[in-house]
Backbone as CSV, one residue per row, in Angstrom:
resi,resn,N_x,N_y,N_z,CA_x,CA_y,CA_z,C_x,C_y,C_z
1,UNK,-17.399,7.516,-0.076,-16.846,6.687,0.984,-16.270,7.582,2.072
2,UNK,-16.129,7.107,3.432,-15.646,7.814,4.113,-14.327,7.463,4.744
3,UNK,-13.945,8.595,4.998,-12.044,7.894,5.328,-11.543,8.916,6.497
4,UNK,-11.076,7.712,7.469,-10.642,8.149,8.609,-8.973,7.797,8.991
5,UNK,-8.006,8.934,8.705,-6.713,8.242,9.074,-6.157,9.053,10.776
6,UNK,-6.052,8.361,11.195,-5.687,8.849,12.660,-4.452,8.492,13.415
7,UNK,-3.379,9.291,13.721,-2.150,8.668,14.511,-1.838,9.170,15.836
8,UNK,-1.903,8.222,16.837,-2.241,8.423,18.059,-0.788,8.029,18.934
9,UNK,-0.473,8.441,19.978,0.455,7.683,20.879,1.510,7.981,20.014
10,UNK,2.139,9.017,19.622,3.503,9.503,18.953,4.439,8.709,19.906
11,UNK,5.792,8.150,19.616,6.800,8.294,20.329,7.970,8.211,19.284
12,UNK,9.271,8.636,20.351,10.743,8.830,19.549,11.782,8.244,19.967
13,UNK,11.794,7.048,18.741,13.065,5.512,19.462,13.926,6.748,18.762
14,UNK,14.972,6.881,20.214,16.345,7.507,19.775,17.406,6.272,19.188
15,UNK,17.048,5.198,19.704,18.310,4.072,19.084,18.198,4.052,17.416
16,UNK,16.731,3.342,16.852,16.448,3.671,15.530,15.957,4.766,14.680
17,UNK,16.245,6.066,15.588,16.027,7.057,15.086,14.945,7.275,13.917
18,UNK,13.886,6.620,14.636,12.342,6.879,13.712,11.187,7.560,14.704
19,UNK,10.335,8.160,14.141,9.633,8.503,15.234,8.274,7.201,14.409
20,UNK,7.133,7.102,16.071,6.508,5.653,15.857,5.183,6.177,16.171
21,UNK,3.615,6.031,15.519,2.342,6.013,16.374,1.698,5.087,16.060
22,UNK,0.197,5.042,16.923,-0.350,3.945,16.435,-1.332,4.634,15.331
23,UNK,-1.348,3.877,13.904,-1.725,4.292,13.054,-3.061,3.276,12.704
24,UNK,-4.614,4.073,12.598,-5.925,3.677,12.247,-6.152,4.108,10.806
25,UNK,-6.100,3.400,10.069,-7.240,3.623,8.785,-8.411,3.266,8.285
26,UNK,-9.277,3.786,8.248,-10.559,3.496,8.001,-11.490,3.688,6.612
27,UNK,-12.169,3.199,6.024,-12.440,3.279,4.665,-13.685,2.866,4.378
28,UNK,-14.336,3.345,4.865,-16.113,3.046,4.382,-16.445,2.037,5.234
29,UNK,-16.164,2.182,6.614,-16.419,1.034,8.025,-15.268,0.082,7.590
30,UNK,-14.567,0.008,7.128,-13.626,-1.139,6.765,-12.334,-0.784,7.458
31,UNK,-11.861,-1.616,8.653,-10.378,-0.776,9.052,-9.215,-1.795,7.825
32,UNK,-8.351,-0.873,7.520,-7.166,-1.403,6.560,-6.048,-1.471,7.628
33,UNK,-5.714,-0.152,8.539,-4.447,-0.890,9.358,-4.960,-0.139,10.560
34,UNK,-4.377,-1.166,11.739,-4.661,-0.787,13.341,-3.607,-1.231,13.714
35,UNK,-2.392,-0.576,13.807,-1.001,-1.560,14.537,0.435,0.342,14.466
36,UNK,0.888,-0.488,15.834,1.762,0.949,16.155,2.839,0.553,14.797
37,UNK,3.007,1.698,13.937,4.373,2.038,12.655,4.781,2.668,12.388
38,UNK,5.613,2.719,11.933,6.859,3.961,11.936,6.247,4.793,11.036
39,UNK,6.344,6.346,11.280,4.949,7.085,10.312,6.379,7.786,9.515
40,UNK,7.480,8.385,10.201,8.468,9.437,9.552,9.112,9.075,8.196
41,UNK,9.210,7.536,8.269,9.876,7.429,7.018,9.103,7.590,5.838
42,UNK,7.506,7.434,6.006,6.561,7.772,4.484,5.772,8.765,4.737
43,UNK,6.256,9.375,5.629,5.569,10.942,5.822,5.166,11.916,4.604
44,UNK,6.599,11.766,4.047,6.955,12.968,3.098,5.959,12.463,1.831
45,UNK,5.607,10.920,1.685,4.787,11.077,0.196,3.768,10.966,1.202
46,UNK,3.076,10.364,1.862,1.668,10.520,1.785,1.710,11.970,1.764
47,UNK,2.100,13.052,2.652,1.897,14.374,2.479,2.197,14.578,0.499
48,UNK,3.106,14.060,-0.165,2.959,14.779,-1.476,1.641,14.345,-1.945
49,UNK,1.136,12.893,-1.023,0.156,12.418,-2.310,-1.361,13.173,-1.915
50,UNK,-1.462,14.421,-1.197,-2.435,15.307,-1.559,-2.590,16.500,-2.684
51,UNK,-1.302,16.611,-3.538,-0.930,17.453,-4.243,-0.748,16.511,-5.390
52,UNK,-0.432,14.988,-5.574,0.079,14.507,-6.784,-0.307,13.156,-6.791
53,UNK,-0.091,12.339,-7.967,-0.523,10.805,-8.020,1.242,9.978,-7.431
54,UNK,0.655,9.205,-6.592,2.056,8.405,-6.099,1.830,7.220,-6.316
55,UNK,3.313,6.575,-6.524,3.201,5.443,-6.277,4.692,5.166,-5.335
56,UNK,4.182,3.752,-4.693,5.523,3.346,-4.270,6.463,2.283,-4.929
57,UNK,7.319,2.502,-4.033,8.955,1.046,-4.429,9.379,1.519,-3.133
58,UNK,9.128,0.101,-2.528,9.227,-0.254,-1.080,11.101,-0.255,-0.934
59,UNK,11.876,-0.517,-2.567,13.250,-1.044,-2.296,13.953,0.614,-3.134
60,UNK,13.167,1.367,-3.033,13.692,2.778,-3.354,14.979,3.021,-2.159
61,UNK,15.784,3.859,-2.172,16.620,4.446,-1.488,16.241,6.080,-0.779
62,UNK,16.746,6.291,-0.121,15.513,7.515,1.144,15.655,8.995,0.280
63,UNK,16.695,8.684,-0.561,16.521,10.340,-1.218,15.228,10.367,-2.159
64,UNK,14.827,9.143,-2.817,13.561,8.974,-3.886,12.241,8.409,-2.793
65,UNK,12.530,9.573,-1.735,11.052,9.661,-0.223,9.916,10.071,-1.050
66,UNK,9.958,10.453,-2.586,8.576,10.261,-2.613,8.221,8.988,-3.510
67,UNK,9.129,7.781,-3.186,8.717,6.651,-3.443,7.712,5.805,-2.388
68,UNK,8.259,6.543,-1.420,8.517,5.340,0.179,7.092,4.495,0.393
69,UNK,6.835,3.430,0.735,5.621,3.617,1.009,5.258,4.732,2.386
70,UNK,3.667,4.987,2.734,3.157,5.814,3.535,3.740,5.286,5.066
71,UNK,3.113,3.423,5.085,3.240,3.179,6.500,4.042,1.918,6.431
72,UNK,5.431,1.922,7.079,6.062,1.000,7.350,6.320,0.076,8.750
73,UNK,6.573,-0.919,8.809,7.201,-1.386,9.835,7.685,-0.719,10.884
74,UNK,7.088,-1.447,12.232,7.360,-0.132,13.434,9.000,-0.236,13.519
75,UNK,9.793,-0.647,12.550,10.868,-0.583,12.561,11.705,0.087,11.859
76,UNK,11.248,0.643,11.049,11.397,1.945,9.987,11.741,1.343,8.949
77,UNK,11.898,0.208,8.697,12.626,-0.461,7.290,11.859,-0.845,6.323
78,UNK,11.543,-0.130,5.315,10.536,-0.211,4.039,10.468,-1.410,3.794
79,UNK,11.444,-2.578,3.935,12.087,-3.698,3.282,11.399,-4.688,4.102
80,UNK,11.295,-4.156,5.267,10.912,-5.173,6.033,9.542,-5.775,5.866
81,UNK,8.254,-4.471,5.876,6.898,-4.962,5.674,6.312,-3.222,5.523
82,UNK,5.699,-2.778,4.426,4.616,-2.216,4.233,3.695,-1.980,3.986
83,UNK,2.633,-1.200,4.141,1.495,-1.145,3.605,1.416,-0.180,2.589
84,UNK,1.208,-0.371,1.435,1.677,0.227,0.441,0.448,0.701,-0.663
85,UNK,0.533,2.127,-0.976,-0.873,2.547,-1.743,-0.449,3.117,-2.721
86,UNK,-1.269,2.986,-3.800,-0.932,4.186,-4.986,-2.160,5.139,-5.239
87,UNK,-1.711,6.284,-5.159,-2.837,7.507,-4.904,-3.152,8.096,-6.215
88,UNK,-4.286,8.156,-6.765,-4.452,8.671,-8.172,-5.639,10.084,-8.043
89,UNK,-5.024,10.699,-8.635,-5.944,11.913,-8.090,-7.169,11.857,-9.213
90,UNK,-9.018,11.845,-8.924,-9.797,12.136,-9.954,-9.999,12.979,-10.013
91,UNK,-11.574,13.518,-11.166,-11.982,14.274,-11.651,-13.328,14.244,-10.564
92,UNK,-13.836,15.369,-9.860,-15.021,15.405,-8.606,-14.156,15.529,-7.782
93,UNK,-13.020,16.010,-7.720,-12.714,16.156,-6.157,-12.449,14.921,-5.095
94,UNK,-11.804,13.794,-6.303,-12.019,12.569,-5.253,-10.544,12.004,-4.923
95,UNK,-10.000,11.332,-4.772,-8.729,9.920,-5.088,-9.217,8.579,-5.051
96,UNK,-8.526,8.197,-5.597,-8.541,6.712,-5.717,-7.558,6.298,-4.753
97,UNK,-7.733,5.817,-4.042,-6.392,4.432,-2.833,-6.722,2.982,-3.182
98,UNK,-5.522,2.640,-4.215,-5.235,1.683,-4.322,-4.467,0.455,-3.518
99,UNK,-4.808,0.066,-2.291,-3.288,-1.083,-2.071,-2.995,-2.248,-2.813
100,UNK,-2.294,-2.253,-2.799,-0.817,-3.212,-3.350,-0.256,-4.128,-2.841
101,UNK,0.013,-4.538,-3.148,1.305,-6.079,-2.660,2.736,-5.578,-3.706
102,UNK,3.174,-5.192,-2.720,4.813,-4.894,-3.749,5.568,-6.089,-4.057
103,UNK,6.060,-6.064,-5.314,6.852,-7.462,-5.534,7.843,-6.625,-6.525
104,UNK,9.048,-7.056,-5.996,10.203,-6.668,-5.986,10.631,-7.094,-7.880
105,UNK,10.769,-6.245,-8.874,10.971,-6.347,-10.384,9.618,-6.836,-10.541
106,UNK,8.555,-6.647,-9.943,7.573,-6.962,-10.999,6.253,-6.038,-10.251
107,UNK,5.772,-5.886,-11.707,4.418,-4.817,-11.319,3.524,-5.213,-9.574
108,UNK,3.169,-4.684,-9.235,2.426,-4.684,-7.705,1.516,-5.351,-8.003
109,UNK,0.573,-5.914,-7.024,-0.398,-6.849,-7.123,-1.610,-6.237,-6.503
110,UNK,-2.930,-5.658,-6.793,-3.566,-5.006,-6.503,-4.082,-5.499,-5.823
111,UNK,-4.746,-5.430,-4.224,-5.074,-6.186,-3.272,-6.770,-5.567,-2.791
112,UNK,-6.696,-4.130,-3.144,-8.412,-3.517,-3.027,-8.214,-2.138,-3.369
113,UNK,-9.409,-1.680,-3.906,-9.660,-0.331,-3.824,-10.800,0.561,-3.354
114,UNK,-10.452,1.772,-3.748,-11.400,2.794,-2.595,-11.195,3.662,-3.017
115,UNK,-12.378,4.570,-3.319,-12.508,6.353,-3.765,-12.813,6.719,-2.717
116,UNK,-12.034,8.429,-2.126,-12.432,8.611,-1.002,-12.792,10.396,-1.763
117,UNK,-13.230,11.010,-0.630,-13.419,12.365,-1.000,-12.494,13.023,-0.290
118,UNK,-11.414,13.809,-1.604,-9.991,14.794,-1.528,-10.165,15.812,-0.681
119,UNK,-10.995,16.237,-0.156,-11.187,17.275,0.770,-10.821,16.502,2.365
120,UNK,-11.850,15.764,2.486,-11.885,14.575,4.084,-9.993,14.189,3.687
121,UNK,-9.433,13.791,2.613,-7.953,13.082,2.580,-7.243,13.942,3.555
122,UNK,-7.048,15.289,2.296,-6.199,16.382,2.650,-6.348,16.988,4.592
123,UNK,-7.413,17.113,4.073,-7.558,17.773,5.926,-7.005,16.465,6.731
124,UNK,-7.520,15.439,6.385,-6.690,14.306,7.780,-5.193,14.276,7.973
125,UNK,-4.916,14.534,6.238,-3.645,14.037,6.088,-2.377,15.387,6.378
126,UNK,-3.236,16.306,6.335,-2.853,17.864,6.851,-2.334,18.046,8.200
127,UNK,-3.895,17.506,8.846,-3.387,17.536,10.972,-2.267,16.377,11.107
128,UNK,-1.917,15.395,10.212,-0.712,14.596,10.743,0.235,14.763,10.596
129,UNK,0.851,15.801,9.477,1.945,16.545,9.174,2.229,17.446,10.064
130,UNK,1.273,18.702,10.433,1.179,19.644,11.394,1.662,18.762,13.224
131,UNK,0.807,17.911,13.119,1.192,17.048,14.229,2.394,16.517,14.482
132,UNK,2.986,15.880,13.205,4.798,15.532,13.086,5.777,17.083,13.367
133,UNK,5.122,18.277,13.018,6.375,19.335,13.061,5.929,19.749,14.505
134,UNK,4.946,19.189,15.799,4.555,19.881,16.751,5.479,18.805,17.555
135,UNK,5.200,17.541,17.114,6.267,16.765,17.721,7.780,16.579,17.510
136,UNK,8.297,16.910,16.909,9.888,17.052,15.948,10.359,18.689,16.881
137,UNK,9.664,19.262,16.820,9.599,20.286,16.943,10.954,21.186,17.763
138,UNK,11.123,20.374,19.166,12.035,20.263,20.583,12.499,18.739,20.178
139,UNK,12.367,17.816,19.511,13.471,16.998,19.315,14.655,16.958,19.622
140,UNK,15.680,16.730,20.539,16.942,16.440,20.700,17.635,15.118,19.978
141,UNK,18.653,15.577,18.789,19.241,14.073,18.789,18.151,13.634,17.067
142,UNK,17.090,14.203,17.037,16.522,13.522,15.779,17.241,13.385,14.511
143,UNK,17.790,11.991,14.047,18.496,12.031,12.438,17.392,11.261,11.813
144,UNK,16.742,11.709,11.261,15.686,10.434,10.506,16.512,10.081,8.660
145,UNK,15.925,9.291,9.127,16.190,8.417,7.351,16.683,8.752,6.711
146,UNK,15.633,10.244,5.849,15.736,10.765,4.705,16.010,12.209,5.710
147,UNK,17.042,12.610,5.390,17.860,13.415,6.097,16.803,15.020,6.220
148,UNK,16.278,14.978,4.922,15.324,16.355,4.773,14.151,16.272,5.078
149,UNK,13.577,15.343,5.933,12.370,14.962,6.164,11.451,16.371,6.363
150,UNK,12.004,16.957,7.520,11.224,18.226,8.465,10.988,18.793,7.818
151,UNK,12.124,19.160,6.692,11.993,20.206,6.152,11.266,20.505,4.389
152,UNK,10.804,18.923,4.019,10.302,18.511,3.034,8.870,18.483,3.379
153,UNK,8.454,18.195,4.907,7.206,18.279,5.401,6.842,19.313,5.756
154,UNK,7.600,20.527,5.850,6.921,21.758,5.763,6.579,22.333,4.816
155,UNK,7.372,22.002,3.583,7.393,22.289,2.646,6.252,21.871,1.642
156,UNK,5.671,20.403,1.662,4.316,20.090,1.362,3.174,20.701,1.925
157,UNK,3.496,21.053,3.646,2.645,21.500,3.630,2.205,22.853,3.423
158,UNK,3.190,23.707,3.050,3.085,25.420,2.913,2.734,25.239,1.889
159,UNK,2.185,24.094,0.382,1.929,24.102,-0.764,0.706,23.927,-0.654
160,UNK,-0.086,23.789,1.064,-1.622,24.177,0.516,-1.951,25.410,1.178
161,UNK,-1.112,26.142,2.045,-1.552,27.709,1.882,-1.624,28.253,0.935
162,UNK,-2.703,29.496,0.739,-3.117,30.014,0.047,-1.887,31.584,0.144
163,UNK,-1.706,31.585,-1.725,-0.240,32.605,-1.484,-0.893,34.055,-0.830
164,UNK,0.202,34.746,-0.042,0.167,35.781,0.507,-0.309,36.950,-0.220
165,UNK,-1.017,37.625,0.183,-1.760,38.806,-0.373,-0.896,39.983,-0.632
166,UNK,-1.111,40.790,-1.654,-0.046,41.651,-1.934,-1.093,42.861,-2.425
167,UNK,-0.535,44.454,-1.313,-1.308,45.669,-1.346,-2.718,45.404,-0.158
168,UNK,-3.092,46.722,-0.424,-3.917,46.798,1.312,-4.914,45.588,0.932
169,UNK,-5.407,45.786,2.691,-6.294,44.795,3.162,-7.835,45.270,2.340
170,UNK,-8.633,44.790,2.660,-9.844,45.736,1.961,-10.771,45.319,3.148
């Protein structure tokens, strides 16, 4: 299958202190979301969920960010409305994206699924992280959510460089 995630038109509400784009997902010609949402508050897991299996809880609290869902409400409030996935990593180099219907004390309600290929994930899901620290970057004034955001998103992402070489070059 093929999978296209794209976030376009960045901006930064200083009142609700979220940063906002318009977020496209695409899934084997199938779009799943086309609508401007707050990307900062589920930044930090979709970035873990190239390294690990996630799931969400939309009514988690911001320190358990690798609950959050990925894409929330252009209002930053998990509570309010998300789109919510659980990422299962396979065997071939693939994931599984599950969405969900979150229901609050009771198991999620599986709404569709989709194997995509982990290589196409990572790289999309790579330039939007890189893209959040190019925009954050000169920020004045940024407090987001989960207080360690920036620095949790660099941090996922320095976990797919390859470690530093040690003794001469050859």
């Amino acid at each position: 299958m093929s999978f296209h995630l794209v976030y376009s038109g960045w901006s930064f509400d200083a009142d609700l202190q979220i940063i906002q784009a318009d977020v496209r997902m695409e899934i084997d010609g199938e779009i799943l979301i086309e609508e401007p949402l707050c990307v900062d508050v589920g930044l930090p897991a979709l970035l873990l969920s190239m390294h690990e299996d996630v799931e969400p809880n939309r009514w988690t609290d911001a320190e358990r960010w690798h609950q959050v869902p990925f894409f929330v409400c252009g209002c930053g409030d998990p509570e309010c409305r998300a789109y919510s996935f659980i990422v299962r990593h396979l065997p071939e180099n693939e994931l599984e994206l599950t969405e969900v219907e979150e229901r609050q004390d009771m198991p999620p309600r599986k709404l569709a699924g989709y194997v995509v290929d982990e290589a196409e994930y990572v790289s999309q899901v790579r330039a939007i992280g890189l893209e959040f620290l190019r925009f954050t970057k000169d920020l004045d004034g940024y407090r987001p959510y989960y207080k360690d955001t920036v620095e949790t998103v660099k941090s996922l992402l320095q976990r797919l460089e390859p470690p530093a070489r040690n003794g001469s070059a050859s």
